[in-house]
Backbone as CSV, one residue per row, in Angstrom:
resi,resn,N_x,N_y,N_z,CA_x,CA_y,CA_z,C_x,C_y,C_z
1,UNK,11.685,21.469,70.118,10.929,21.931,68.992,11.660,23.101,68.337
2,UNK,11.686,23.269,67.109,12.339,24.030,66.425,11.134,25.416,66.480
3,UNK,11.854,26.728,66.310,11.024,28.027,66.447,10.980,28.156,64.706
4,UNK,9.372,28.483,65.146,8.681,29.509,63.509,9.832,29.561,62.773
5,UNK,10.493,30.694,63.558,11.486,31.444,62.113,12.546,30.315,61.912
6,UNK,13.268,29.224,62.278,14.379,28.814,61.865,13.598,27.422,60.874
7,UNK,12.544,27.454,60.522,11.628,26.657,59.836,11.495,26.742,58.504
8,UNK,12.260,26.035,57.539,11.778,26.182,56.197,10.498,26.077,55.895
9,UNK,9.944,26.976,55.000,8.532,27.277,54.669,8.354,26.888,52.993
10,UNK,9.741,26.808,52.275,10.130,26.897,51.240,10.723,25.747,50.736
11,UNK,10.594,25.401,48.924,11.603,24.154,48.874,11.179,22.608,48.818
12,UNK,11.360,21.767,48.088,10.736,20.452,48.253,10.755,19.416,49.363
13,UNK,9.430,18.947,49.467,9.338,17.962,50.495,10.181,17.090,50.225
14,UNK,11.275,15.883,51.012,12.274,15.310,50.950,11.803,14.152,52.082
15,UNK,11.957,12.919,50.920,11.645,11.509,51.939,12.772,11.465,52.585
16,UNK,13.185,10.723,53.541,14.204,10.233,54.461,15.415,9.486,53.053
17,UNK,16.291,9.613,53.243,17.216,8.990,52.836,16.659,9.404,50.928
18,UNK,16.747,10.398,50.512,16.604,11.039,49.233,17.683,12.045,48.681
19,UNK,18.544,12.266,49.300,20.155,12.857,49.434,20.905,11.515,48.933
20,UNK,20.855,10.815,49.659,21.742,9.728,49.076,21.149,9.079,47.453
21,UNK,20.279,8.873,47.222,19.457,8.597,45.711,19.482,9.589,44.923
22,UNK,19.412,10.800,45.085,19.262,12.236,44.441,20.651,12.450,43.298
23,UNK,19.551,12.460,41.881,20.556,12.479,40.915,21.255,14.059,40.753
24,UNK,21.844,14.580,40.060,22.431,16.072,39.940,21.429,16.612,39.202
25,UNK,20.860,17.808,39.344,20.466,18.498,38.942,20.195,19.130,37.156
26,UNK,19.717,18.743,37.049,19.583,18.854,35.022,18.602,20.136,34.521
27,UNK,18.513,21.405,34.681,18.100,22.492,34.345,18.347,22.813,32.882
28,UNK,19.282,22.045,32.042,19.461,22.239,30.921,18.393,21.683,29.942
29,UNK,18.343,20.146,30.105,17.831,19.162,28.967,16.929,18.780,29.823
30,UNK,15.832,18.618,29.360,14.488,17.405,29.738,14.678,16.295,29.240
31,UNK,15.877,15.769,28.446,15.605,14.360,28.052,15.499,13.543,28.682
32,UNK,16.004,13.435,29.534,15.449,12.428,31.040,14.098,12.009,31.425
33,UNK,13.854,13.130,31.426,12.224,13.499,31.838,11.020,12.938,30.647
34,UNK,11.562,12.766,29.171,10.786,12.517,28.207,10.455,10.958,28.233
35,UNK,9.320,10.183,27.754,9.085,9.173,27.362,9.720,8.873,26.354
36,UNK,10.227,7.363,25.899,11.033,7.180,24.524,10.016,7.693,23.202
37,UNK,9.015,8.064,22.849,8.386,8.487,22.108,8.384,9.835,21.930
38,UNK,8.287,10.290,23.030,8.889,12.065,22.699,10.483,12.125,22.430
39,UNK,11.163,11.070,22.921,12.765,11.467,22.560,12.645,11.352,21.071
40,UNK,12.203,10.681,20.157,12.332,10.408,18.849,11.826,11.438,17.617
41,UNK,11.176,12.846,19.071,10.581,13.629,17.567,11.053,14.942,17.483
42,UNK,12.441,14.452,17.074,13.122,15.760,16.894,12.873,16.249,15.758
43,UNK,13.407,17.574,15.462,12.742,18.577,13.395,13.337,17.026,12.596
44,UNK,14.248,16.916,12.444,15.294,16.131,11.439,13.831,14.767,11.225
45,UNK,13.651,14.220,12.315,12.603,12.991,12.448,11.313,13.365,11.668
46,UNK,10.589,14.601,12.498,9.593,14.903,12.140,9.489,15.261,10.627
47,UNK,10.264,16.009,9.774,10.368,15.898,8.458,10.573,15.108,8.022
48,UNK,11.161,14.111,8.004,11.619,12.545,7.596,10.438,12.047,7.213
49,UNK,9.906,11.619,8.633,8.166,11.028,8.460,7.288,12.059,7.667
50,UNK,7.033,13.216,7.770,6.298,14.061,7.324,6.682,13.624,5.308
51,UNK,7.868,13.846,4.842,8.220,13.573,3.598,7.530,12.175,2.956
52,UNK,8.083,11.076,3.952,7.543,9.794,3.598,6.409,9.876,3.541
53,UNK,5.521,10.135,4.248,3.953,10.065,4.258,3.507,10.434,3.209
54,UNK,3.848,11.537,2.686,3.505,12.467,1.548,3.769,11.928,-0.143
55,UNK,4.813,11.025,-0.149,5.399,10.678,-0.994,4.437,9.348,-0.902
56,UNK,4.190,8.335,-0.447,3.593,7.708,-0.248,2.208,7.751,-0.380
57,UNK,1.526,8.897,0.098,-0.253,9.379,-0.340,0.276,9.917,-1.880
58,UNK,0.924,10.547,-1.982,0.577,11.050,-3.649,1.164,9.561,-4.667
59,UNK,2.399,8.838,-4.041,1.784,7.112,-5.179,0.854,6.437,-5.116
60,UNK,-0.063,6.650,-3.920,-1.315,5.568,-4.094,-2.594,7.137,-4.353
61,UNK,-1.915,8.018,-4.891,-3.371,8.444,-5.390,-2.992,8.584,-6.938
62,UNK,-1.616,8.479,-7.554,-1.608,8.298,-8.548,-1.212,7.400,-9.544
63,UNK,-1.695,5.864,-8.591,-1.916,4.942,-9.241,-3.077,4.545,-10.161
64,UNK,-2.450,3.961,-11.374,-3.902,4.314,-11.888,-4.478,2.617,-11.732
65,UNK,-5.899,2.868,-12.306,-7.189,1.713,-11.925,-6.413,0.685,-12.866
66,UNK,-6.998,-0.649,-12.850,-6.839,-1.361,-13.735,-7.538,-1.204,-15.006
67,UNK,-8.417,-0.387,-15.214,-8.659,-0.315,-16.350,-7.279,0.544,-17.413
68,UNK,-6.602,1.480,-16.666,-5.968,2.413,-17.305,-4.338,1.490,-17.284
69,UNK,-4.213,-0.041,-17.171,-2.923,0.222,-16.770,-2.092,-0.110,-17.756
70,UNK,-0.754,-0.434,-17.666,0.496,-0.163,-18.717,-0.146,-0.692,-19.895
71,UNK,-1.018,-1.782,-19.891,-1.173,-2.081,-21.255,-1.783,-1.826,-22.439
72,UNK,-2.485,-2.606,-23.298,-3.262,-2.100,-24.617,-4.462,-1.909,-23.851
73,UNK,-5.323,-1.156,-24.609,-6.888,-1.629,-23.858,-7.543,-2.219,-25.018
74,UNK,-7.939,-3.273,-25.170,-8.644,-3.815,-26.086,-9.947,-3.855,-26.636
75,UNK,-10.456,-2.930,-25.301,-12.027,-2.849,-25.734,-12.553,-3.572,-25.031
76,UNK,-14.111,-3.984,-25.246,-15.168,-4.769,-24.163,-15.309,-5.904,-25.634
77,UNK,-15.947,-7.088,-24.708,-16.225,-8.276,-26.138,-17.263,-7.821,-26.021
78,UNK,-17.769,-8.976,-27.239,-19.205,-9.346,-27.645,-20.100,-9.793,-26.174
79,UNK,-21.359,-9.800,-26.306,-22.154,-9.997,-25.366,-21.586,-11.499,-25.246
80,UNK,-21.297,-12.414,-24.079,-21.139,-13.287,-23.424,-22.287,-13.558,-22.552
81,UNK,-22.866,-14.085,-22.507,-24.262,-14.944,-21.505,-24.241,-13.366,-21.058
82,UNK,-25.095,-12.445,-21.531,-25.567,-10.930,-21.109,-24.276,-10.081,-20.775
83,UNK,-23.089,-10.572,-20.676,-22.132,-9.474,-20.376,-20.921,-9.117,-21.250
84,UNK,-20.795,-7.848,-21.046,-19.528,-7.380,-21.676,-18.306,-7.269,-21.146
85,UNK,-17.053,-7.719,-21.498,-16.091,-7.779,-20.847,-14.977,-7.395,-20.948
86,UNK,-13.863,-6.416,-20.702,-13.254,-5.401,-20.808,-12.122,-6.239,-21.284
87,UNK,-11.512,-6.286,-21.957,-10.364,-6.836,-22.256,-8.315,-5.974,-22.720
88,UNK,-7.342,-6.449,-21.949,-6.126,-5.645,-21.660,-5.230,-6.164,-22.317
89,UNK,-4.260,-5.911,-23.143,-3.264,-7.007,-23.344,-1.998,-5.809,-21.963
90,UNK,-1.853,-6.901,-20.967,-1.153,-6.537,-20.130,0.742,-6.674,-20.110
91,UNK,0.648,-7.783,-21.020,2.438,-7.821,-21.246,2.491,-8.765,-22.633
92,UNK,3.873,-8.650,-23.235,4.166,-9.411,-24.636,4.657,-8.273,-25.251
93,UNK,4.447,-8.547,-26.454,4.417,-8.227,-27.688,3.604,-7.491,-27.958
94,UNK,3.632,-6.594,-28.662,2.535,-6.140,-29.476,1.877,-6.970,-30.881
95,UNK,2.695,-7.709,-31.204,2.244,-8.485,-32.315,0.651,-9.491,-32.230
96,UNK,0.278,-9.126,-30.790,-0.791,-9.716,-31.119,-2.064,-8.813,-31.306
97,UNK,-3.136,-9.021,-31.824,-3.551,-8.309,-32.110,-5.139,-8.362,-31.036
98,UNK,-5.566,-7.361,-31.051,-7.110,-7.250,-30.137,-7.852,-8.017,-31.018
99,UNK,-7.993,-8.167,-32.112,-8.881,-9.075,-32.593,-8.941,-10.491,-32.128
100,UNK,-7.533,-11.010,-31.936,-7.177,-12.820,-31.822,-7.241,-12.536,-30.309
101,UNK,-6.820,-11.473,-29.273,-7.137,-12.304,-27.751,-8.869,-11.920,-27.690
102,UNK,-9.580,-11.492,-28.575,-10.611,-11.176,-27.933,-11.611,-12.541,-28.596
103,UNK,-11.179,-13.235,-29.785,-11.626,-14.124,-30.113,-11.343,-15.476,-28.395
104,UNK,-9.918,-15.205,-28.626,-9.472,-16.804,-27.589,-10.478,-16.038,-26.631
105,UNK,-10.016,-14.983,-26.130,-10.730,-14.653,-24.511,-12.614,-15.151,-24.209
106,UNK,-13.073,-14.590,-25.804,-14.454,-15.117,-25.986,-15.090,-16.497,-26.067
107,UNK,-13.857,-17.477,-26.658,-14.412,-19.184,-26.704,-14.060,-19.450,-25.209
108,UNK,-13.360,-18.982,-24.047,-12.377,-19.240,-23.227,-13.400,-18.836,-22.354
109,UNK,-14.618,-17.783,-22.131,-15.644,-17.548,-21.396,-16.660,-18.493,-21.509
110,UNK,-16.914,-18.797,-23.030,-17.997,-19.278,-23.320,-18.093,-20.818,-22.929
111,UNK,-16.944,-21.543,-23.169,-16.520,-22.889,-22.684,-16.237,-23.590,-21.885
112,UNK,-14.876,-22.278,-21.371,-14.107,-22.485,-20.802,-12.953,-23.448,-20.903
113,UNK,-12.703,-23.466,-22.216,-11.580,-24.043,-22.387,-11.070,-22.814,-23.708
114,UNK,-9.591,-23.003,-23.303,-8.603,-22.376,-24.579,-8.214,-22.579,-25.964
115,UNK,-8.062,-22.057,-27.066,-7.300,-22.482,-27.907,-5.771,-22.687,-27.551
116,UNK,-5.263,-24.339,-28.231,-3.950,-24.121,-28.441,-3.209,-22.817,-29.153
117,UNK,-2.597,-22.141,-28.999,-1.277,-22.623,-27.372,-1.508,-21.893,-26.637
118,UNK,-2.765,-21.169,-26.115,-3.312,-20.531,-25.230,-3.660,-21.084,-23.903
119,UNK,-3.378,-20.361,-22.309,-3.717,-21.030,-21.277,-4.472,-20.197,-20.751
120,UNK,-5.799,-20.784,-19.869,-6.462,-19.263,-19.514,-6.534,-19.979,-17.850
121,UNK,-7.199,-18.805,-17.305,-7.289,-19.879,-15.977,-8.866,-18.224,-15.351
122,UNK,-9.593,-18.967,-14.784,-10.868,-17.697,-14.020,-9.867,-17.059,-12.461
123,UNK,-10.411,-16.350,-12.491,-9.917,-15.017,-11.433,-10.485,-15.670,-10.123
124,UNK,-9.816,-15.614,-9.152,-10.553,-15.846,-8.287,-11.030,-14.603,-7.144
125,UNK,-10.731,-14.944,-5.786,-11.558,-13.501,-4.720,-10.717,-12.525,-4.108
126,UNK,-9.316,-13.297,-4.959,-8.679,-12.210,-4.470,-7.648,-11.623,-5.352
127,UNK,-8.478,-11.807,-6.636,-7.861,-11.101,-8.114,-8.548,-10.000,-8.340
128,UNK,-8.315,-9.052,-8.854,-9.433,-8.024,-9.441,-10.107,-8.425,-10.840
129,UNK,-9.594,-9.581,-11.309,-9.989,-9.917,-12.536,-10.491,-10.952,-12.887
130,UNK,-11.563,-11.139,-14.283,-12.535,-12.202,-13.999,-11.633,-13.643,-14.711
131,UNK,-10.629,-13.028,-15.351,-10.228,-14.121,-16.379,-8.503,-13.873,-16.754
132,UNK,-7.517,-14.725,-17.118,-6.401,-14.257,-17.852,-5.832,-15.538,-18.159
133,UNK,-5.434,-14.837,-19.236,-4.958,-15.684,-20.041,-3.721,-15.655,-21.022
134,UNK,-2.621,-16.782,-21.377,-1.258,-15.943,-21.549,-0.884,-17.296,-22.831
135,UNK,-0.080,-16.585,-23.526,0.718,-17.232,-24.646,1.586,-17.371,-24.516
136,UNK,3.041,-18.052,-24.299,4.295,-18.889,-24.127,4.984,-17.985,-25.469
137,UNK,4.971,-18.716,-26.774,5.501,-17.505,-28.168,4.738,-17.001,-29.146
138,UNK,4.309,-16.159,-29.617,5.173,-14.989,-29.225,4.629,-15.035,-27.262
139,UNK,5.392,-14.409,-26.899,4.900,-13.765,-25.347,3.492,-13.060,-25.315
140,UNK,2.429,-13.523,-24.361,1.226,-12.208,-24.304,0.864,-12.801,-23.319
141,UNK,0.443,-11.692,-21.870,-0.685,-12.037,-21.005,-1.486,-10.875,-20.806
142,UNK,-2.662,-11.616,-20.869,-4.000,-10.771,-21.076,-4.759,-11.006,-19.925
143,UNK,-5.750,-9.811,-19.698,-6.332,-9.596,-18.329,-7.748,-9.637,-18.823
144,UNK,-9.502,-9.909,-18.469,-10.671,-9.962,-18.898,-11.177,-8.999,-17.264
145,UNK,-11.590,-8.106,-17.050,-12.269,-7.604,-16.391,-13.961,-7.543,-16.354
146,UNK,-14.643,-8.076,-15.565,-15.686,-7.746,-15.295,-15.860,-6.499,-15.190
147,UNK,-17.576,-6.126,-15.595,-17.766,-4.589,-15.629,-18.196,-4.508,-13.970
148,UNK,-18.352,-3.509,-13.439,-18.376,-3.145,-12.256,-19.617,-3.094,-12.138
């Protein structure tokens, strides 16, 4: 039996054969020690993401609605079976005028069919819009929004 005093009291417990497995000593870096998710969040990273995020929340908060977007706003039509309906010229020309898509857009609710050379087609559930409808020449496609 070994005496009290020549007895380490101090120092890590050590399985059998843990000298031979025992890597060198690393007092410098914890990267070893980190999960791959903490290795990845260094300053350089963390600003990276931090930038993107930011840049990203301020384009989707300053996107604007469809009511406001690139195009003409044409106004709401005439009452249609009780409703009014917001009408956009969304691309073309300007040569057409809010008067003539709001006429086509209006026989095109009411019928549901187009004037030549007009094509319209209804919105479906995963459009935001109730109606559109587009001209070949000159160029025009137009958007009909339901009111909310």
């Amino acid at each position: 039996m070994v005496p009290l005093r020549e007895r380490r009291t101090s120092g890590p417990v050590r399985e059998p054969g843990a000298l031979a497995r025992a890597r060198p000593a690393n007092n410098v870096r914890v990267g070893d020690r980190l999960s791959a998710f903490a290795r990845t969040r260094t300053f350089g990273a963390v600003i990276a993401r931090t930038l993107f995020a930011t840049a990203a929340l301020s384009l989707a908060v300053a996107a604007p609605g469809h009511a406001a977007a690139a195009g003409k706003d044409c106004g709401l039509t005439s009452r249609i079976d009780g409703v009014r309906y917001q009408v956009v010229i969304e691309t073309g020309r300007s040569k057409a005028t809010c008067a003539t898509v709001k006429k086509v857009v209006g026989k095109y609710m009411r019928s549901f069919t187009a004037p030549k050379p007009w094509h319209c087609q209804l919105g479906h559930s995963a459009n935001d819009f109730a109606a559109s409808c587009s001209r070949a020449r000159p160029a025009v496609g137009v958007k009909v929004y339901a009111p909310n």
